[in-house]
C-alpha positions as a Python dict, from the first residue, in 0.01 Angstrom:
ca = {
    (1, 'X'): (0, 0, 0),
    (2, 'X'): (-24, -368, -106),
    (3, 'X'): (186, -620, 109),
    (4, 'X'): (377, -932, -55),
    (5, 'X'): (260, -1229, 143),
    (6, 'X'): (580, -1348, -10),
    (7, 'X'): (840, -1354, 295),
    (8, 'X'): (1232, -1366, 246),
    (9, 'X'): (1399, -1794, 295),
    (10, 'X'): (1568, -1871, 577),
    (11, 'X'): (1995, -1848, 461),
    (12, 'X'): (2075, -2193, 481),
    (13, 'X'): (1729, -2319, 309),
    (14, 'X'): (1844, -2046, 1),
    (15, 'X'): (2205, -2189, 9),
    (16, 'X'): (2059, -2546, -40),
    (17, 'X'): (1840, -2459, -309),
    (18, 'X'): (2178, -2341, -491),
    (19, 'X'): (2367, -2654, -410),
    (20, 'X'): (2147, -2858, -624),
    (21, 'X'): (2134, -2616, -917),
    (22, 'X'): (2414, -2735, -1016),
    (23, 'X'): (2493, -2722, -1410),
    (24, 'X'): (2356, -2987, -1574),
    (25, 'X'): (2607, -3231, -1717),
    (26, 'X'): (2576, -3327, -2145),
    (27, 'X'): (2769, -3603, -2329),
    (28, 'X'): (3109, -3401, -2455),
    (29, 'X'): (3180, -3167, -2153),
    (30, 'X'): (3494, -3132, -2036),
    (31, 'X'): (3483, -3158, -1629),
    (32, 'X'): (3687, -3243, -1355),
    (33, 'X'): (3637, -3556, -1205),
    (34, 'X'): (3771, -3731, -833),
    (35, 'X'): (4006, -4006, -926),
    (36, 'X'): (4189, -4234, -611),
    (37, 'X'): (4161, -3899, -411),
    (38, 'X'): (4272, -3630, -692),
    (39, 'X'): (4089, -3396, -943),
    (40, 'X'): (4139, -3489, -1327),
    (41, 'X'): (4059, -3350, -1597),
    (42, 'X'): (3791, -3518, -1845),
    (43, 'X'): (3523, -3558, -2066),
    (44, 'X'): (3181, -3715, -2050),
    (45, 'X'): (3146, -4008, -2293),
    (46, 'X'): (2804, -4077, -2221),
    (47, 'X'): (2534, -4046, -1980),
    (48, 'X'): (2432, -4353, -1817),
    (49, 'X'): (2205, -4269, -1644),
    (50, 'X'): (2069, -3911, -1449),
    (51, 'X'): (2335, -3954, -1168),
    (52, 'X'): (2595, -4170, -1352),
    (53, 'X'): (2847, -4097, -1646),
    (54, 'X'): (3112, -4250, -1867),
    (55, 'X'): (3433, -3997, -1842),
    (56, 'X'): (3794, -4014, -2001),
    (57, 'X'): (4064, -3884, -1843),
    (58, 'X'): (4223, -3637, -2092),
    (59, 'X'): (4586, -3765, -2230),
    (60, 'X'): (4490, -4121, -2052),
    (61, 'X'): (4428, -4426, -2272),
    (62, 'X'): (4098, -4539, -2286),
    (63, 'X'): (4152, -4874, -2071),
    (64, 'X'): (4102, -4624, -1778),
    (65, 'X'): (3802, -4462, -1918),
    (66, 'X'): (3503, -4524, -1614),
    (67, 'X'): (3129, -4495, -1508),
    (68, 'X'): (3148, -4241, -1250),
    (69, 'X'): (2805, -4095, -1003),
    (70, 'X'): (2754, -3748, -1062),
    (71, 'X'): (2892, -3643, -717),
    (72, 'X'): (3255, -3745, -815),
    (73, 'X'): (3249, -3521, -1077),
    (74, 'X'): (3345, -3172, -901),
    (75, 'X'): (3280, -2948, -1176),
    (76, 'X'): (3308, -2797, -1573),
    (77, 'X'): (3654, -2773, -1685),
    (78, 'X'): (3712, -2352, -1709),
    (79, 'X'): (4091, -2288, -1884),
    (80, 'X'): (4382, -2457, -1839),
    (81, 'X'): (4426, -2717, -1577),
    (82, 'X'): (4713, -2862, -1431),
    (83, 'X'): (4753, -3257, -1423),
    (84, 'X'): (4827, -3443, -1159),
    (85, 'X'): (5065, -3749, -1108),
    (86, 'X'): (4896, -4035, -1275),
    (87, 'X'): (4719, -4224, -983),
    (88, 'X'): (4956, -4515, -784),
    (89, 'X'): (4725, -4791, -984),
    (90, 'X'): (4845, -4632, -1361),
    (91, 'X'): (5184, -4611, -1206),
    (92, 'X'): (5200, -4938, -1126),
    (93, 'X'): (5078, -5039, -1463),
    (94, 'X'): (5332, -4884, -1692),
    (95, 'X'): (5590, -4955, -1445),
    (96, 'X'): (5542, -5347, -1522),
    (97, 'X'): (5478, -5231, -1908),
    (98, 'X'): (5801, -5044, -1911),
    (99, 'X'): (5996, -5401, -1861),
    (100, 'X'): (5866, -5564, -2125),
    (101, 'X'): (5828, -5292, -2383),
    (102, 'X'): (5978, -5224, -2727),
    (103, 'X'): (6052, -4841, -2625),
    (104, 'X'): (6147, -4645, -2318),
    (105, 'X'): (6027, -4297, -2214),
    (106, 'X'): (6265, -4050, -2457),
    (107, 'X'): (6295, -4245, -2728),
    (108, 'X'): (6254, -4071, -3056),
    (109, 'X'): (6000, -4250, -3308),
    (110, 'X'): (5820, -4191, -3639),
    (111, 'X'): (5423, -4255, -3618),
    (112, 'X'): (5190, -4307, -3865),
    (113, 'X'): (4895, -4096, -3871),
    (114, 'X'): (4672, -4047, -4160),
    (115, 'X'): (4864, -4276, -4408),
    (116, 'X'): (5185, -4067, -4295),
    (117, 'X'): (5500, -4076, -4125),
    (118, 'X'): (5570, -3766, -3816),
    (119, 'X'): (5859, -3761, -3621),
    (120, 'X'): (5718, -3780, -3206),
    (121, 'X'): (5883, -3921, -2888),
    (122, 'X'): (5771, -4146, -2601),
    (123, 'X'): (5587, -3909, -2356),
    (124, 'X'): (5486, -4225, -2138),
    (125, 'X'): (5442, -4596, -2141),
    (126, 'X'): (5078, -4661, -2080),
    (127, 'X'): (5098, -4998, -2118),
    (128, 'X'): (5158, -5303, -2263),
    (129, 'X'): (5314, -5212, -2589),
    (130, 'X'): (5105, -4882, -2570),
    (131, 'X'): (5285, -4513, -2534),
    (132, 'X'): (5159, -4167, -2484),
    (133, 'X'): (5361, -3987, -2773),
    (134, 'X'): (5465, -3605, -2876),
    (135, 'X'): (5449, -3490, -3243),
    (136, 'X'): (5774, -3273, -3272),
    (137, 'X'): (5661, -2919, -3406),
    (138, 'X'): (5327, -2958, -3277),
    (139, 'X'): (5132, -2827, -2992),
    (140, 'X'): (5069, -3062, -2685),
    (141, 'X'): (4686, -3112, -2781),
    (142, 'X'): (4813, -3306, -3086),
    (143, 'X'): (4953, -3566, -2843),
    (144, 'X'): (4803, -3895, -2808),
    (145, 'X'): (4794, -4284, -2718),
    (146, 'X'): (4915, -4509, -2988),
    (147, 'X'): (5013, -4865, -3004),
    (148, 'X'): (5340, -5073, -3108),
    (149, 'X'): (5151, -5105, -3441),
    (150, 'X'): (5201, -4733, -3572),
    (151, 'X'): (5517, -4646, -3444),
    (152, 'X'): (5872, -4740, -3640),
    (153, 'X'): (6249, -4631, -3527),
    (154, 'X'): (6372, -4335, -3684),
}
Protein backbone atom coordinates (compact mmCIF):
# COMPACT_ATOMS: atom_id res chain seq x y z
CA UNK A 1 0.00 0.00 0.00
CA UNK A 2 1.48 3.36 -1.11
CA UNK A 3 0.89 6.36 1.35
CA UNK A 4 0.11 10.07 0.04
CA UNK A 5 2.65 12.24 1.77
CA UNK A 6 -0.05 14.65 0.80
CA UNK A 7 -1.89 15.52 4.25
CA UNK A 8 -5.48 17.17 4.44
CA UNK A 9 -5.25 21.72 5.18
CA UNK A 10 -6.03 22.91 8.25
CA UNK A 11 -10.18 24.40 7.84
CA UNK A 12 -9.53 27.88 8.15
CA UNK A 13 -6.18 27.82 5.86
CA UNK A 14 -8.79 25.92 3.04
CA UNK A 15 -11.49 28.63 3.73
CA UNK A 16 -8.86 31.39 2.96
CA UNK A 17 -7.65 29.90 -0.05
CA UNK A 18 -11.47 30.22 -1.26
CA UNK A 19 -11.84 33.78 -0.16
CA UNK A 20 -9.40 34.95 -2.66
CA UNK A 21 -10.70 32.84 -5.55
CA UNK A 22 -12.93 35.08 -6.05
CA UNK A 23 -14.34 35.49 -9.79
CA UNK A 24 -12.33 37.50 -11.66
CA UNK A 25 -13.90 40.81 -12.66
CA UNK A 26 -13.93 41.82 -16.93
CA UNK A 27 -14.91 45.22 -18.44
CA UNK A 28 -18.99 44.74 -19.07
CA UNK A 29 -20.05 42.68 -15.96
CA UNK A 30 -22.84 43.49 -14.26
CA UNK A 31 -21.98 43.44 -10.28
CA UNK A 32 -23.05 44.84 -7.23
CA UNK A 33 -21.15 47.45 -5.86
CA UNK A 34 -21.08 49.35 -1.98
CA UNK A 35 -22.30 52.84 -2.51
CA UNK A 36 -22.56 55.46 0.89
CA UNK A 37 -23.28 52.14 2.83
CA UNK A 38 -25.79 50.25 0.28
CA UNK A 39 -25.45 47.55 -2.49
CA UNK A 40 -26.16 48.83 -6.20
CA UNK A 41 -26.41 47.40 -8.98
CA UNK A 42 -23.73 48.07 -11.89
CA UNK A 43 -21.50 47.54 -14.54
CA UNK A 44 -17.76 47.67 -14.98
CA UNK A 45 -16.70 50.38 -17.46
CA UNK A 46 -13.22 49.66 -17.35
CA UNK A 47 -10.50 48.19 -15.44
CA UNK A 48 -8.12 50.54 -14.03
CA UNK A 49 -6.10 48.79 -12.71
CA UNK A 50 -5.94 44.85 -11.00
CA UNK A 51 -7.73 46.10 -7.78
CA UNK A 52 -9.55 49.19 -9.16
CA UNK A 53 -12.60 49.67 -11.61
CA UNK A 54 -14.76 52.23 -13.35
CA UNK A 55 -18.62 51.11 -12.52
CA UNK A 56 -22.09 52.74 -13.47
CA UNK A 57 -24.79 52.48 -11.44
CA UNK A 58 -27.58 50.97 -13.59
CA UNK A 59 -30.61 53.63 -14.34
CA UNK A 60 -28.07 56.43 -12.78
CA UNK A 61 -26.67 59.13 -15.07
CA UNK A 62 -23.27 58.92 -15.79
CA UNK A 63 -22.11 62.09 -13.61
CA UNK A 64 -22.15 59.41 -10.79
CA UNK A 65 -20.28 56.85 -12.67
CA UNK A 66 -16.84 56.10 -10.20
CA UNK A 67 -13.39 54.33 -9.79
CA UNK A 68 -14.13 51.91 -7.20
CA UNK A 69 -11.17 49.10 -5.35
CA UNK A 70 -12.16 45.74 -5.99
CA UNK A 71 -13.27 45.09 -2.35
CA UNK A 72 -16.32 47.49 -2.70
CA UNK A 73 -17.56 45.56 -5.27
CA UNK A 74 -19.49 42.60 -3.34
CA UNK A 75 -20.22 40.46 -6.15
CA UNK A 76 -21.71 39.41 -10.00
CA UNK A 77 -25.12 40.58 -10.50
CA UNK A 78 -27.32 36.94 -10.61
CA UNK A 79 -31.29 37.91 -11.67
CA UNK A 80 -33.20 40.55 -10.73
CA UNK A 81 -32.17 42.96 -8.10
CA UNK A 82 -33.97 45.31 -6.18
CA UNK A 83 -32.79 49.10 -6.06
CA UNK A 84 -32.30 50.94 -3.34
CA UNK A 85 -33.20 54.64 -2.45
CA UNK A 86 -30.83 56.73 -4.42
CA UNK A 87 -28.01 57.62 -1.86
CA UNK A 88 -28.71 61.09 0.49
CA UNK A 89 -25.86 62.86 -1.90
CA UNK A 90 -28.19 62.09 -5.40
CA UNK A 91 -31.09 63.10 -3.28
CA UNK A 92 -29.84 66.13 -2.49
CA UNK A 93 -28.88 66.79 -6.03
CA UNK A 94 -32.16 66.48 -7.84
CA UNK A 95 -33.83 67.97 -4.96
CA UNK A 96 -31.99 71.44 -5.83
CA UNK A 97 -32.49 70.36 -9.74
CA UNK A 98 -36.15 69.88 -9.20
CA UNK A 99 -36.45 73.89 -8.39
CA UNK A 100 -35.07 75.05 -11.23
CA UNK A 101 -36.20 72.55 -13.82
CA UNK A 102 -38.38 72.71 -16.94
CA UNK A 103 -40.37 69.41 -15.78
CA UNK A 104 -41.50 67.78 -12.58
CA UNK A 105 -41.59 64.05 -11.73
CA UNK A 106 -45.10 62.82 -13.70
CA UNK A 107 -45.05 64.90 -16.33
CA UNK A 108 -45.89 63.34 -19.62
CA UNK A 109 -43.30 64.16 -22.55
CA UNK A 110 -42.43 63.13 -26.12
CA UNK A 111 -38.54 62.19 -26.60
CA UNK A 112 -36.64 61.92 -29.44
CA UNK A 113 -34.78 58.85 -29.99
CA UNK A 114 -33.42 57.71 -33.22
CA UNK A 115 -34.68 60.71 -35.35
CA UNK A 116 -38.22 59.95 -33.66
CA UNK A 117 -40.76 61.14 -31.45
CA UNK A 118 -42.10 58.36 -28.26
CA UNK A 119 -44.42 59.30 -25.84
CA UNK A 120 -42.40 58.69 -22.00
CA UNK A 121 -42.83 60.43 -18.59
CA UNK A 122 -40.48 61.90 -15.97
CA UNK A 123 -39.33 58.87 -13.86
CA UNK A 124 -36.83 61.26 -11.92
CA UNK A 125 -35.00 64.51 -12.04
CA UNK A 126 -31.35 63.68 -12.07
CA UNK A 127 -30.29 66.88 -12.45
CA UNK A 128 -29.88 70.01 -13.79
CA UNK A 129 -32.18 69.97 -16.73
CA UNK A 130 -31.53 66.12 -16.87
CA UNK A 131 -34.53 63.38 -16.18
CA UNK A 132 -34.66 59.68 -15.88
CA UNK A 133 -37.66 58.97 -18.36
CA UNK A 134 -40.25 55.91 -19.17
CA UNK A 135 -41.14 55.01 -22.80
CA UNK A 136 -44.98 54.27 -22.51
CA UNK A 137 -45.55 50.66 -24.00
CA UNK A 138 -42.16 49.66 -23.31
CA UNK A 139 -40.44 47.53 -20.83
CA UNK A 140 -38.45 49.27 -17.93
CA UNK A 141 -34.94 48.32 -19.54
CA UNK A 142 -35.84 50.78 -22.34
CA UNK A 143 -35.71 53.56 -19.73
CA UNK A 144 -33.01 56.00 -19.66
CA UNK A 145 -31.27 59.50 -18.82
CA UNK A 146 -31.93 62.20 -21.29
CA UNK A 147 -31.46 65.87 -21.31
CA UNK A 148 -33.80 69.10 -21.78
CA UNK A 149 -32.49 68.87 -25.40
CA UNK A 150 -34.60 65.71 -26.56
CA UNK A 151 -37.60 66.04 -24.76
CA UNK A 152 -40.77 68.39 -26.08
CA UNK A 153 -44.44 68.77 -24.31
CA UNK A 154 -46.95 66.60 -25.62
Amino acid sequence: MVRSSLRPLPLAFALALLAGCKEELHVGDEVLVDWEGKVYPAVILEEQSATKFKVHYDGYDPMWDEVVPKDRIKGLVEGEVARPEPPPKVRAKAAEAAKKNLYKVGDRVRVEWHGQLYPASILEIVGHERYRIHYEGYGHEWDETVELGRIQPR
